[in-house]
MIVEXSE-558129 format. One record per residue: chain; x, y, z of N, C-alpha, C, O in turn. Coordinates in steps of 0.2 Angstrom, whole numbers, plus 2048, in hexadecimal, padded with zeros to 3 digits. Layout:
<nodes>
- A  X  Y  Z  X  Y  Z  X  Y  Z  X  Y  Z
...
</nodes>
This chain:
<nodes>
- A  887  C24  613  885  C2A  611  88A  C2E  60D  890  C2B  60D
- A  88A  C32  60A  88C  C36  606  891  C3B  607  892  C3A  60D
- A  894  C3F  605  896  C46  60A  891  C4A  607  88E  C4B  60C
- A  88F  C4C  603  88A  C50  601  884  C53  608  883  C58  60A
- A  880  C4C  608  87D  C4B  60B  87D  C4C  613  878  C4C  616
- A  886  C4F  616  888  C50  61B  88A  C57  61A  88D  C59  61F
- A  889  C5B  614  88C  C61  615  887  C67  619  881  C65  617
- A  887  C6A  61C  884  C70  61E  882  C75  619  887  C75  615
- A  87D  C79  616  87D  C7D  612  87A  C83  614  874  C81  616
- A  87B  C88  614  879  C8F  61A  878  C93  614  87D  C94  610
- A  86F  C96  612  86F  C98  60D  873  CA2  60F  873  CA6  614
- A  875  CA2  609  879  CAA  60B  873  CAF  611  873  CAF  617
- A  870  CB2  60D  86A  CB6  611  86A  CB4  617  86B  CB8  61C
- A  869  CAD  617  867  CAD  621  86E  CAD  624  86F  CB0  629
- A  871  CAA  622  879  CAD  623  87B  CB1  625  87D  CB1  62B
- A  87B  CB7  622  87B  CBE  622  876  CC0  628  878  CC2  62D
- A  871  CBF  627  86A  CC0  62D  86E  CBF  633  86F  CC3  637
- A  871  CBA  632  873  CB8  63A  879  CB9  63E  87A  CB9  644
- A  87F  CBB  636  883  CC0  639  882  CC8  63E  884  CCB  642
- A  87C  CC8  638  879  CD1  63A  875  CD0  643  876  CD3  648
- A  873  CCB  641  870  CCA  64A  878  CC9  64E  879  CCE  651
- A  87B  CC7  64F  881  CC5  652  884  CCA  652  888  CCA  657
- A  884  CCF  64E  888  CD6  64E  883  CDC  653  884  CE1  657
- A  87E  CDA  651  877  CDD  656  87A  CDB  65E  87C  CDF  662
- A  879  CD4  65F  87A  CD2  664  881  CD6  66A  882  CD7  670
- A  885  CD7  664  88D  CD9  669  88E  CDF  669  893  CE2  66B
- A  888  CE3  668  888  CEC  666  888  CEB  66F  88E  CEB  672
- A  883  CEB  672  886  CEC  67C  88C  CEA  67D  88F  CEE  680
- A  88E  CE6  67B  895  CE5  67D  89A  CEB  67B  89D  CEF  67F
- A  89A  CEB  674  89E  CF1  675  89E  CF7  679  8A2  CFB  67C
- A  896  CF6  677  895  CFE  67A  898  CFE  683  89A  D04  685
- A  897  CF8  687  89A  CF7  68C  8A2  CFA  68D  8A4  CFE  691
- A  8A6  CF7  686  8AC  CF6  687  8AF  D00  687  8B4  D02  68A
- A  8AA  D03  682  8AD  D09  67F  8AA  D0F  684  8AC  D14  683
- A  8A5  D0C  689  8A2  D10  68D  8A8  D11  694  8AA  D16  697
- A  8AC  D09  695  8AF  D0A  699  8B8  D0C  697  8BC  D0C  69C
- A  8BB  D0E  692  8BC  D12  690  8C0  D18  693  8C6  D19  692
- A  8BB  D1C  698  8BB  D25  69B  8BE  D21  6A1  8C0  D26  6A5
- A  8C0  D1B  6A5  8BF  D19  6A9  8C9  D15  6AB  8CC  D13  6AF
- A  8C9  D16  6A3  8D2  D15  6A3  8D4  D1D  6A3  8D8  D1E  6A7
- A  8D2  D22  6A0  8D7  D28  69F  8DA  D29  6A5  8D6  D26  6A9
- A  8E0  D2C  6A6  8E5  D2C  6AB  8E4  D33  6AB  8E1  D37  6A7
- A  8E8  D36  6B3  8E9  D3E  6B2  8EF  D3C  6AE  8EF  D40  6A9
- A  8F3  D39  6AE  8F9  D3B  6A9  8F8  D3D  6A2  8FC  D40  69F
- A  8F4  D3B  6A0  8F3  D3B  698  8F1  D44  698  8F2  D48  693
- A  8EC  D45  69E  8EB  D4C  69C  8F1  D51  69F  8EE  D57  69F
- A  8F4  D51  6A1  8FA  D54  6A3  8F9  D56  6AB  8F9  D5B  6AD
- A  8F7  D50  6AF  8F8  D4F  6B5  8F1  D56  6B7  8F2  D58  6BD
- A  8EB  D58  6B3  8E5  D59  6B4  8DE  D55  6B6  8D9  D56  6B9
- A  8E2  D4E  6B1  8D8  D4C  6B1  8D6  D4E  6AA  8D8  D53  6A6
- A  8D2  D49  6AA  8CB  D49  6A5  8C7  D50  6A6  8C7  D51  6AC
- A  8C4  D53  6A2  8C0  D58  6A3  8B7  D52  6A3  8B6  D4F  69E
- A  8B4  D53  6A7  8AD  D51  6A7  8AA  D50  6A1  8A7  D4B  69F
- A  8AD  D58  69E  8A8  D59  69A  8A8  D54  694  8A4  D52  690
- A  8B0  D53  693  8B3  D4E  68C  8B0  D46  68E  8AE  D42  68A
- A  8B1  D46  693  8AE  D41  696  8A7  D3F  693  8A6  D39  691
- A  8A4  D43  693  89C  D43  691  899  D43  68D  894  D41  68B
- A  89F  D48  689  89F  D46  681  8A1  D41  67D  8A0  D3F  677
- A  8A3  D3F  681  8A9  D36  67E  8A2  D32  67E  89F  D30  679
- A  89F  D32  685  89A  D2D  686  891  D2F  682  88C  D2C  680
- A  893  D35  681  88C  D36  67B  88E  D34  674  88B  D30  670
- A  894  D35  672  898  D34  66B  895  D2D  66B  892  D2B  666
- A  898  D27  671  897  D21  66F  891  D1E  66F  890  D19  66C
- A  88D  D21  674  885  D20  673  882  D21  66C  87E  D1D  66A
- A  884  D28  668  882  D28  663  884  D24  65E  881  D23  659
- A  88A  D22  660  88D  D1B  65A  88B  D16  65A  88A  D13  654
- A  888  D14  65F  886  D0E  661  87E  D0D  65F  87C  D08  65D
- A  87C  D13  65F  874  D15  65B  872  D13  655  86E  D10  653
- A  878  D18  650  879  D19  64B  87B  D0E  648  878  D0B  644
- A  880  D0B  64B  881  D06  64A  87C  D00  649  87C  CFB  645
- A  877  D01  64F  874  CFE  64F  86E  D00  64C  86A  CFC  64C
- A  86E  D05  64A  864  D08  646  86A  D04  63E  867  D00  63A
- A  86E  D05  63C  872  D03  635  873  CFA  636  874  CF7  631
- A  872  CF7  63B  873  CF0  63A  86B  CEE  63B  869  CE9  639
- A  868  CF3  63E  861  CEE  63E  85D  CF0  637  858  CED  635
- A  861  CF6  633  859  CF8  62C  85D  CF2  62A  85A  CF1  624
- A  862  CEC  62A  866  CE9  625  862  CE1  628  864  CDC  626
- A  85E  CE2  62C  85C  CDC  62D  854  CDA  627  851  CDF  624
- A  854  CD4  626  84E  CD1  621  849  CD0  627  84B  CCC  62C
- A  843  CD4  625  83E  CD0  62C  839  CCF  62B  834  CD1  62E
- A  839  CCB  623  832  CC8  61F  831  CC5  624  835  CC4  628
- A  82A  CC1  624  82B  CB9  627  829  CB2  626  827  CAE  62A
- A  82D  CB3  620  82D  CAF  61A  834  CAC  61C  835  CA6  61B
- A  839  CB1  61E  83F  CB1  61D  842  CAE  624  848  CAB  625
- A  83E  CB0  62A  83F  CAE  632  83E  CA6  631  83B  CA2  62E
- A  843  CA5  638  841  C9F  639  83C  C9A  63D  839  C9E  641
- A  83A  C95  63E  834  C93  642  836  C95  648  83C  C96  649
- A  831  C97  64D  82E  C99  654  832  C93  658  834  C95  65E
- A  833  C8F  657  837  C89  65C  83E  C89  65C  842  C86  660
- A  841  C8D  656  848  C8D  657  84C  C89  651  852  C89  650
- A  846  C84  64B  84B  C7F  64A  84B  C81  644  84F  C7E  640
</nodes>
């Protein structure tokens, strides 16, 4: 055999398609990690008062809306001809 013949060749496009899924796929993760977050602040940081509720709530709508905004911007970036998909079994 060749080495030719043994190289892998990953066309750009689906490449990318499948980085963009994989970045899709870790959007919950993050949002797990940054949701949990409010959940480290100390009263020390706020001068031996606490977190106010309220900032709290703000934190967690901020990253909910990031996390929206993120994923409506990773999915308009996906190709979803179905010309371009792959077969139904996977291979």
């Amino acid at each position: 055999m060749s080495e030719s013949s043994n190289a892998l060749f990953l066309e750009r496009r689906s490449y990318r398609q499948r980085r963009l899924m994989d970045a899709l796929r870790l959007l919950p993760v993050l949002g797990a990690f940054l949701w949990a977050v409010p959940l480290l602040w100390s009263d020390a940081a706020a001068g031996g008062e606490g977190v106010a509720t309220s900032r709290a709530m703000l934190y967690i709508f901020g990253v909910w809306a990031l996390l929206a905004l993120l994923a409506w911007a990773l999915s308009s970036r996906l190709d979803r001809s179905p010309e371009k998909t792959d077969a139904p079994g996977g291979g």
